[in-house]
N, C-alpha and C positions, 0 to 999 in steps of 0.2 A: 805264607800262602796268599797269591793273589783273588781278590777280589775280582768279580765279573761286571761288565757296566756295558754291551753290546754298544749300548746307545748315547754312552759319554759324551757330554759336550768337549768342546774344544775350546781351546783361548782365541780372541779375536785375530785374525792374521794382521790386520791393520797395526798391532801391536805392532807385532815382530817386523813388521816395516818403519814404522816409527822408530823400534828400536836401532833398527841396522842402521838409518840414517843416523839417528844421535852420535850412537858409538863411533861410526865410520868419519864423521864429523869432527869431534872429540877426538879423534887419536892423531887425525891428520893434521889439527888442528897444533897439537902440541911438539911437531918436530918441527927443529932447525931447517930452514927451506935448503942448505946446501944437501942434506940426507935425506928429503920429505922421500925422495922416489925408490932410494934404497927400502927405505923402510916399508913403502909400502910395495914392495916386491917381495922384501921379505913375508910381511903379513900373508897378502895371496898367495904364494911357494907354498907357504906351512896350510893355507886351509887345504889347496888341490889337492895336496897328500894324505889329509888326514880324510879329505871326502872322500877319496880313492879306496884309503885303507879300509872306511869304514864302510865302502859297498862290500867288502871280503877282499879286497887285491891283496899284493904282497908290497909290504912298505915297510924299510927300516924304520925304526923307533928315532934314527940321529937325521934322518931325513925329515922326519915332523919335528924335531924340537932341535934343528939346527939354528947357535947363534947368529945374531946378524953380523958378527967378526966372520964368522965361518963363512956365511955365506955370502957375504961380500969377496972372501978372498977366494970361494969355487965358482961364484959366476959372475965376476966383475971384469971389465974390461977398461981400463984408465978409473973416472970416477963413477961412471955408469955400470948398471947390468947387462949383459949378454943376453936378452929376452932367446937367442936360439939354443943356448947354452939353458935354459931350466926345460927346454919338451924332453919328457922319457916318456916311458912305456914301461908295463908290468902286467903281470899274470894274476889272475884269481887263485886263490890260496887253495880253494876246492877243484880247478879245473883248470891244471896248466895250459890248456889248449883256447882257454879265453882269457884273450888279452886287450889292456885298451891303452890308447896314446892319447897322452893331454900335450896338445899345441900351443904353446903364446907364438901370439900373431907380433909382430916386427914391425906394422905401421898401425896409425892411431885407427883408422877405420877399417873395418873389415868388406872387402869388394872380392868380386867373382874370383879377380887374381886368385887372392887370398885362399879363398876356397879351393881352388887349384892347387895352388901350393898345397895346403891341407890334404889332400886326398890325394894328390901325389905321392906324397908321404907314406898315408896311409897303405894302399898300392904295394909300393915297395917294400913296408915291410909283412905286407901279408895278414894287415889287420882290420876287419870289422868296426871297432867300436872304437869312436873320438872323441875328445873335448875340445874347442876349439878355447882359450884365452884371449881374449883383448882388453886395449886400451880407452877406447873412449865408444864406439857406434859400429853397430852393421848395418849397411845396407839391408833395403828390402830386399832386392835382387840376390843378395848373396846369404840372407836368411831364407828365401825360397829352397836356395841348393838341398838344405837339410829335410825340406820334404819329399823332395824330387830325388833323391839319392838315398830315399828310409828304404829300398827295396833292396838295396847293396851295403849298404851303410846301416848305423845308429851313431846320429852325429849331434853334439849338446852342445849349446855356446852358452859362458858366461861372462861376465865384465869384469875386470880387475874391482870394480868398487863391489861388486857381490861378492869377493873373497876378502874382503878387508876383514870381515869379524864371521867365526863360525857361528852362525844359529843356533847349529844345535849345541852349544854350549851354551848358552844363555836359561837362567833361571825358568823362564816362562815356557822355558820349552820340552816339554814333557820325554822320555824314553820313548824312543821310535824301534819298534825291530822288523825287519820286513818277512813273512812267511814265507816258507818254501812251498811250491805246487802242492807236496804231499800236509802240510803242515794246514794250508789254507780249506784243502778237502775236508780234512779229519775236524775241523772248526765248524764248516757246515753242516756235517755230517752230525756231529755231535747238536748243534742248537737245532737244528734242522730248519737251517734255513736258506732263503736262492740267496744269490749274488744282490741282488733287486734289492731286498730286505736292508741290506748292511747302509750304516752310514757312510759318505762319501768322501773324499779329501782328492782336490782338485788337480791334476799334472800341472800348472801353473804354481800351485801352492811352494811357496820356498823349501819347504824339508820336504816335499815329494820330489821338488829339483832336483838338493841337494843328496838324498838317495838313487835318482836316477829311476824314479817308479815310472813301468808301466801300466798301460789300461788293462785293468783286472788285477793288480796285485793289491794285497791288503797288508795293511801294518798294523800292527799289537801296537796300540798307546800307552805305555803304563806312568800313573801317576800315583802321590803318595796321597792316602785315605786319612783320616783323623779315626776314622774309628775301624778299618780292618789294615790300617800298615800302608797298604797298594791297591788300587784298581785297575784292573786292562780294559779297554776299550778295543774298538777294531774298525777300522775306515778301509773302505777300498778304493780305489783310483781308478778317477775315471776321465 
């Protein structure tokens, strides 16, 4: 039985940035520089999918835990990777009809081009919701797009070095679950209390990112208690 804690603190986020850098440092740190780029294609490949699966998409199990043998030999090209060979697309497990495509971008900066391409794509295949992948920077200009385009679109960019190591696999980081509309009513309903009330967790925050939370959604934090087992907390996004 969980424990209630409406008003659970949270661990510092400045951690979990400290952490990503060390880790992301540390790993990169330890490969042979003829494979540094392999490898870390491979690392970001394996997080996209697992972030994917873990909003509810549909994602093989051999797609998240494919070797780097494996995945060198399905999207290598000479000694390089294929960056156009890893974009797919998939459906949410609840709702065939919502689908989202993650893009790796092809050059090191992301410019209008780029975005073009992007939503070209998009377009074509008749889908709403994107991730865009890259290498090193976006533009401001081609970071504008994704506001200018929130009325057609829901479009998210991340940097290859933010998928080098999943967060929320990291000790410090607590069980995140996101409610459903009916799940989030039924929680107010019950403490009886507004939106206002509830503590907050920022849409910049890395695991609001990294779930893809919008403003008004709330996630159940649960952490393990010394003296009831578990406690949930609940933050909403804002």
């Amino acid at each position: 039985m969980d424990a209630i804690n409406l008003f659970g603190s949270s661990k510092p986020r400045d951690i979990l940035f400290a952490y990503h850098h060390h880790a992301t440092s540390r790993y990169m740190a330890s490969q042979p520089e003829a494979s540094r780029e392999v490898a870390r294609l491979h690392r970001v490949n394996r997080t996209i999918h697992e972030l994917v699966h873990d909003r509810g998409y549909l994602v093989a199990e051999d797609e998240m835990n494919m070797d780097i043998q494996s995945f060198k030999s399905t999207f290598g090209s000479g000694e390089n990777i294929d960056r156009t060979r890893l974009n797919f697309f998939t459906n949410h497990r609840d709702d065939p009809t919502n689908q989202i495509f993650i893009f790796f971008a092809d050059e090191k900066n992301v410019t209008i081009k780029t975005m073009r391409k992007f939503l070209g794509i998009l377009d074509e295949k008749g889908i709403t919701h994107g991730i865009i992948v890259f290498m090193e920077k976006m533009t401001p200009s081609a970071r504008k797009v994704i506001t200018a385009m929130s009325s057609q679109y829901s479009l998210e960019e991340f940097a290859e070095a933010d998928l080098l190591v999943n967060i929320t696999h990291h000790k410090l980081v607590p069980q995140h679950q996101v409610l459903t509309p009916v799940e989030k009513k039924a929680l107010l309903e019950r403490y009886r209390l507004k939106e206002t009330q509830l503590p907050r967790i920022q849409l910049i925050d890395p695991v609001s990112r990294y779930y893809g939370l919008k403003r008004g959604q709330v996630v159940k934090i649960t952490r393990p208690s010394e003296t009831s087992g578990r406690y949930a907390s609940y933050r909403i996004a804002f």
